[in-house]
N, C-alpha and C positions, 0 to 999 in steps of 0.2 A: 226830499233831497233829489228827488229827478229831474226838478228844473235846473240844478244845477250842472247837468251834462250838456246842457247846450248854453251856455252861456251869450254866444254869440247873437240870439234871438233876441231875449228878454233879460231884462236886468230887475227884477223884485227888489226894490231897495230894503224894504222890513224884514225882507228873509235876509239879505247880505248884513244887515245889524247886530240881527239875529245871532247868524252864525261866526260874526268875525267879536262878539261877546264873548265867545266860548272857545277860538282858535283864530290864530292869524292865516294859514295857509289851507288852503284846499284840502289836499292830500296829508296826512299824517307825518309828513317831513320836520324834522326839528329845524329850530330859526336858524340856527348856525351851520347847518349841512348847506355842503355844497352840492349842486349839479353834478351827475356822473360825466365824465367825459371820456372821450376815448377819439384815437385819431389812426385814420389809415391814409397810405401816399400811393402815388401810381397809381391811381382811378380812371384814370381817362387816356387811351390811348396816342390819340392825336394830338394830346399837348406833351411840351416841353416837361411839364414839371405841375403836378395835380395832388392835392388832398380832398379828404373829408373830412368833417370834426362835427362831435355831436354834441351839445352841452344839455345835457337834460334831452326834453323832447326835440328841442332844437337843432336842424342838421342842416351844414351849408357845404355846398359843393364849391371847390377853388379850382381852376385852370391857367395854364400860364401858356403864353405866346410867344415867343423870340424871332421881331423882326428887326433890320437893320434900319433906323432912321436917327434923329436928334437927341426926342426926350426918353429920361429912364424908364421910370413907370406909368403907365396908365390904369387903375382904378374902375375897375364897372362892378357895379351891386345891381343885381336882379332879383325879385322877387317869381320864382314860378306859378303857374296858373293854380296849383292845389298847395300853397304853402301855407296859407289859414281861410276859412269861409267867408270871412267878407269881404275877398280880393277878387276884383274883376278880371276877364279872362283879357287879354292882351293891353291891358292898363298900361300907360305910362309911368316911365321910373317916380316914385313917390319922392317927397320932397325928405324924409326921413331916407333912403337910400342916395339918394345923391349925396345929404350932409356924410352919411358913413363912407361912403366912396374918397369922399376928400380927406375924411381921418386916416383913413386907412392908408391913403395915399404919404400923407405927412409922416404916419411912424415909418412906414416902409423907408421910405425916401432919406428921413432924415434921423430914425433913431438905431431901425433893424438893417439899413445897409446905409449908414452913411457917404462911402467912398463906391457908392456906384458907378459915379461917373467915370471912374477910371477904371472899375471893372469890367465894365463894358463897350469898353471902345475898341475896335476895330484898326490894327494895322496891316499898310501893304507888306508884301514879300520879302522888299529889300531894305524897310527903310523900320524907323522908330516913330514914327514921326505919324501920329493916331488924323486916321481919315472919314471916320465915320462912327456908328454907336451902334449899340443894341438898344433897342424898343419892346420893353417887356408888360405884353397885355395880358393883369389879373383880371381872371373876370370871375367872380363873385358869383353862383346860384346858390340862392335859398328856396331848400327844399322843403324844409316843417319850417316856420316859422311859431315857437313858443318860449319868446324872448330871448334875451340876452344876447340881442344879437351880434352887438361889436366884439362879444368874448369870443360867441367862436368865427365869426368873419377874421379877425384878426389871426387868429391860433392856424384858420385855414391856409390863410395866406402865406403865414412864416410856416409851414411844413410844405405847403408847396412849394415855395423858393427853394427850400434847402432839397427837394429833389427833382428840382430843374437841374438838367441838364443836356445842351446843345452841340451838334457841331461845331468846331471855330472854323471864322472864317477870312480870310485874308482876301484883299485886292487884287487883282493879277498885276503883273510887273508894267505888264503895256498902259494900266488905267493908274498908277499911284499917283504919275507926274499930273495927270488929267486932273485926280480927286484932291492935290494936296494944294494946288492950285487956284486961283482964284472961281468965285462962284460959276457953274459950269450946268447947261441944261444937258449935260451930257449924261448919259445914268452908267455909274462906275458896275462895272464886274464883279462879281463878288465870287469866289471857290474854296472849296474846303479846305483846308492846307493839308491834314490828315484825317483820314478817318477815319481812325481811333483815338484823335485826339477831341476832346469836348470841353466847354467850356461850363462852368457854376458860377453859382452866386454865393459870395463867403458871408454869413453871416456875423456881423460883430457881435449884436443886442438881439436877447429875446424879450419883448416886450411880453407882458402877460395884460390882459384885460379883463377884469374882475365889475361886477354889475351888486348893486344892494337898495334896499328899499326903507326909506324910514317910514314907520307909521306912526300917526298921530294918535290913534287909541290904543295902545295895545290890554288884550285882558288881562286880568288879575294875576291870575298863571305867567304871565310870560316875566321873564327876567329882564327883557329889555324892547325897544322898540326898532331893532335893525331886523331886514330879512337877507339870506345871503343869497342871489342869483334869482330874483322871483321871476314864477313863469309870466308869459303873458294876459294868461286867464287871470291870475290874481292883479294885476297891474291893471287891467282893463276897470277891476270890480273897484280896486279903491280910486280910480279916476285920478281926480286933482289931489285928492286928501294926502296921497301921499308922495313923498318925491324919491325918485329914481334916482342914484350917482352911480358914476364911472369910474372907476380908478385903473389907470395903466401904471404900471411898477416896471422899473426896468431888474437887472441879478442884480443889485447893491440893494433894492427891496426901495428905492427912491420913487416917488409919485413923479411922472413925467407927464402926465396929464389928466386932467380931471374936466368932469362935465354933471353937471347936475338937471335934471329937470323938476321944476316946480320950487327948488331954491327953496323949502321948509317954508310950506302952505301959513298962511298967516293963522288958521286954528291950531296949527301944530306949536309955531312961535308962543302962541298964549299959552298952550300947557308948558312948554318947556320954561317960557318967565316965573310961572307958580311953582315949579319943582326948583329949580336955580338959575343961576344967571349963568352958568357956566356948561349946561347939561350938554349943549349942541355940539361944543368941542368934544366932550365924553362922548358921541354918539360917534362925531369922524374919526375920532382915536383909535374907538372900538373898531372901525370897520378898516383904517390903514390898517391895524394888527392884525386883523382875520385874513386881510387881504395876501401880507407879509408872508403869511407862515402856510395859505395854501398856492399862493403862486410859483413856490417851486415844485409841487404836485404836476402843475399844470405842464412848466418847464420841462422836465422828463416828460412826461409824453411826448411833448414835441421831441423829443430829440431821435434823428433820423436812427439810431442803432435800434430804438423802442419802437418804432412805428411799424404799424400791422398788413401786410399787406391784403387787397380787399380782395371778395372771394372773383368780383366779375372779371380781376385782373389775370388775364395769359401766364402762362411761364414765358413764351414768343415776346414777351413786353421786356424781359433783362433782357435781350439781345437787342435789344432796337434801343434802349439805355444806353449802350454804348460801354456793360457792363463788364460782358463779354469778352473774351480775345476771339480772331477771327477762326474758323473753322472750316471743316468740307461740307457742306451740304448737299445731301443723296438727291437730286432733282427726279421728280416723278409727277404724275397726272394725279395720284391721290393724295399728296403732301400741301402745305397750308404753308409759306414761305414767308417770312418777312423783308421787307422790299421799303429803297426807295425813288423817290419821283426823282428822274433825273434831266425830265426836257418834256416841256408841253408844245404838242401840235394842235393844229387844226381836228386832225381825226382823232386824236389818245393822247397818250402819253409815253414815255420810255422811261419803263422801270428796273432798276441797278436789284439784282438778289441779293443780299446780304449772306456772307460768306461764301460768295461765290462771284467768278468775274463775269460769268453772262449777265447780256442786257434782255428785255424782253419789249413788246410793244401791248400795252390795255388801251384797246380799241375803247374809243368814247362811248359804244354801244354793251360794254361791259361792266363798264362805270358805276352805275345805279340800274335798277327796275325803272324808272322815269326816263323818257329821254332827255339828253344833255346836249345843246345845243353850245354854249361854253365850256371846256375843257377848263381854263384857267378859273371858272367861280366854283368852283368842285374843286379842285387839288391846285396846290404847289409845289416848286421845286423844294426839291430838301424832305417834303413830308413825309414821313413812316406809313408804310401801309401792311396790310396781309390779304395777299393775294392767292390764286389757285391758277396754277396752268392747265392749259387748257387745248393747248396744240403745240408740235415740239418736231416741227417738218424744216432738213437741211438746218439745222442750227438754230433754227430763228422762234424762240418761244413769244406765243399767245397766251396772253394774261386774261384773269376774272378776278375783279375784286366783288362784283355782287352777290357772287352765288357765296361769299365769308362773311361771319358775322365780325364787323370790326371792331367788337367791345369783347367778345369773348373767346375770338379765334374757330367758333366752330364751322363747319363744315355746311351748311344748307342744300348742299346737291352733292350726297356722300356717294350714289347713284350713277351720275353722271349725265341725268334725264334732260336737266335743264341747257348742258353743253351740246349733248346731241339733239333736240329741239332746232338749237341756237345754229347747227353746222348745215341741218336740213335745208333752214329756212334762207341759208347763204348760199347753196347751192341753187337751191328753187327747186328742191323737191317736195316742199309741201303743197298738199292737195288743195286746189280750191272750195271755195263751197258748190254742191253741183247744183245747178238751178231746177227750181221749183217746179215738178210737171203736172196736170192734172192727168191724174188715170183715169176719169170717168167715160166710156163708151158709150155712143147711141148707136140704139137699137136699129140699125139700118143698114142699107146696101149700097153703095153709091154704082148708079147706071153707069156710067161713064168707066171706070175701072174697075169696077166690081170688090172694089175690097172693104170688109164691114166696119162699118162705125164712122166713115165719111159719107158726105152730101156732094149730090153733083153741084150746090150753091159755094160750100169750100172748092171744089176742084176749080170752080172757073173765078170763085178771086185769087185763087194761088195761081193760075197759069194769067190774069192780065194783071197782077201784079209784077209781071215778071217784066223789065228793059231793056229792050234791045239796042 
């Protein structure tokens, strides 16, 4: 049984007969158990609104985006470079990630927020009368990929939605007449109306996504021929023979969509004709009801009062939530501040402190370890950050966001090493490199000035090298 730890290599068809004689799954799991699942939100600091959900070995990371344009959702599925062994390192999106990107895109859209488009739309200051929209990019990574994958991409998505949330933002008064206006290459204004006020996404429908496998032989032992959630190692081993379905259930427990791959292998059809003419339907029945009765398992997890927060997540991340009511914050050189971008230059940026009304300036050269030659492809207006000051002369504070770590809040220069380095080399007090001499002496007197270890052949190319 050691060949069966690598799967991915070699496939022994006489041993897979072998073993699937005597057991349908790999692992010791009964046919009706489900994948363990578990879900945390607030994972990522730079988005809007993030989960993760594991289903079995399977774990996909979700992010969300809040920009102002047309369309509601935007849908990206990615696969990361170590998500299963026989994925190439910077491959193009598979042709299986793209079709999930479009489902994913359809429940969101039309089953889990149907009235988005009114949720998301943008009014000016003085008026009712909606001028623009939110543009909300999920984007999809998959971290382990070992199947089932649309169960938890989708589980991802709707726990991320439900803990998006954004600043709102209005028109200014001078651009509404410009934006309500006929089409206009002008680009409207956009400003936060309060900022304590933030915008969600309400959710109506939690859709659940449930994955099973029928197989064509099942052994003597087994009660029936469904498996519930199979990984992708077992999926790989029965190839064609057996088929994959999908079932989404909305809370009334109703199928809202279904997908089948392999549509019951024509070996399977033959054994199902010799048992009954009816078994197939017994086989979907079976798997609606199983489906039914663990989909509200799934549904509580999702739900945002149950959800775990993850360990790499700040406490500095509720403030930046918008969870918070506003406060004092003690300003100091060793403190970790949460900030946001509030105007991109040429040299930095100008950053707003959060609970406090100073602004500060992060010099482009504080930005990242790499140099940043664009300010604007590195940060934007609006975005959360945590930063470290860094200088604090007549009023005017000097931002670092490099020397912080921006997933976990810590400190990388708790010292101070890397800021004094950085003040030296502004000044131009760092040393140069001192050039290279040789010490070696000859053994001589030079006639001419008498002093040892020169020739009078140097003294007289150094004196007609000289121009008068």
């Amino acid at each position: 049984m050691q060949v069966m730890n690598d799967l991915g290599l070699l496939k022994p068809v006489c041993l897979f007969e072998q073993l699937f004689n005597q057991k349908l799954r790999l692992n010791d799991v009964p046919l009706d158990q489900f994948a363990d699942f578990s879900c945390s939100t607030n994972v990522i600091s730079t988005a809007v609104g993030s989960a993760m959900v594991s289903v079995g070995a399977t774990r996909v990371l979700c992010g969300i985006k809040a920009k102002n344009t047309c369309p509601r959702f935007i849908c990206n599925v990615d696969h990361l470079g170590l998500a299963h062994r026989g994925l190439r390192a910077n491959a193009a999106p598979s042709k299986e990630d793209q079709s999930l990107a479009v489902q994913l895109e359809w429940l969101l859209g039309s089953v889990a927020v149907p009235d988005a488009t009114k949720q998301l739309l943008i009014y000016p200051e003085d008026s009712d009368c909606a001028v623009a929209t939110y543009l909300l990019h999920v984007d999809v990574a998959i971290i382990f990929d070992d199947g089932c994958l649309l169960d938890a991409c989708l589980a991802a998505c709707l726990a991320a939605l439900a803990s998006a949330t954004w600043p709102r933002l209005v028109v200014a008064s001078s651009d509404s007449q410009i934006a309500s206006s006929a089409a206009s290459s002008l680009k409207v204004q956009f400003k936060e109306k309060e900022e304590s006020e933030v915008v969600n996404v309400v959710i109506s429908e939690w859709p659940v996504a449930l994955s099973f496998a029928v197989v064509p032989r099942p052994p003597p032992n087994a009660a029936h021929e469904l498996i519930c959630q199979p990984s992708r190692s077992e999926s790989l081993l029965w190839d064609t023979d057996a088929s994959t379905c999908h079932f989404v259930l909305n809370s009334a427990g109703e199928i809202i969509d279904f997908s089948m791959i392999g549509g019951f292998a024509s070996c399977l059809w033959t054994l199902l004709e010799e048992a009954s003419a009816d078994k197939s339907s017994d086989i979907i029945e079976e798997a609606v009801q199983r489906a039914i009765k663990y989909a509200p398992i799934v549904r509580e997890q999702l739900n945002p009062t149950n959800h775990s927060r993850y360990l790499m997540t700040a406490k500095l991340y509720s403030v930046v939530r918008g969870k918070h009511s506003r406060f004092h914050v003690h300003i100091s050189n060793t403190c970790i501040l949460c900030s946001k971008v509030v105007s991109i230059k040429e040299f930095g940026a100008f950053v707003s402190i959060e609970g406090s009304d100073r602004q500060g300036l992060l010099h482009r050269s504080c930005i990242s370890n790499h140099p940043v030659d664009d300010v604007a492809e590195v940060l934007e207006v609006g975005e959360r950050i945590l930063v470290k000051i860094i200088s604090d002369k007549d009023g005017k504070l000097g931002l670092s966001m490099k020397v912080v770590n921006q997933t976990t809040g810590e400190d990388m220069d708790p010292n101070n090493l890397i800021i004094a380095q950085m003040e030296k080399r502004r000044k131009g007090e760092v040393r140069g490199q001192s050039p290279i001499r040789l010490e070696a002496e000859l053994n001589t007197v030079c006639k001419r000035c008498g002093i040892k270890g020169k020739s009078s052949e140097s003294f007289i190319y150094a004196f007609t090298s000289i121009q008068f």
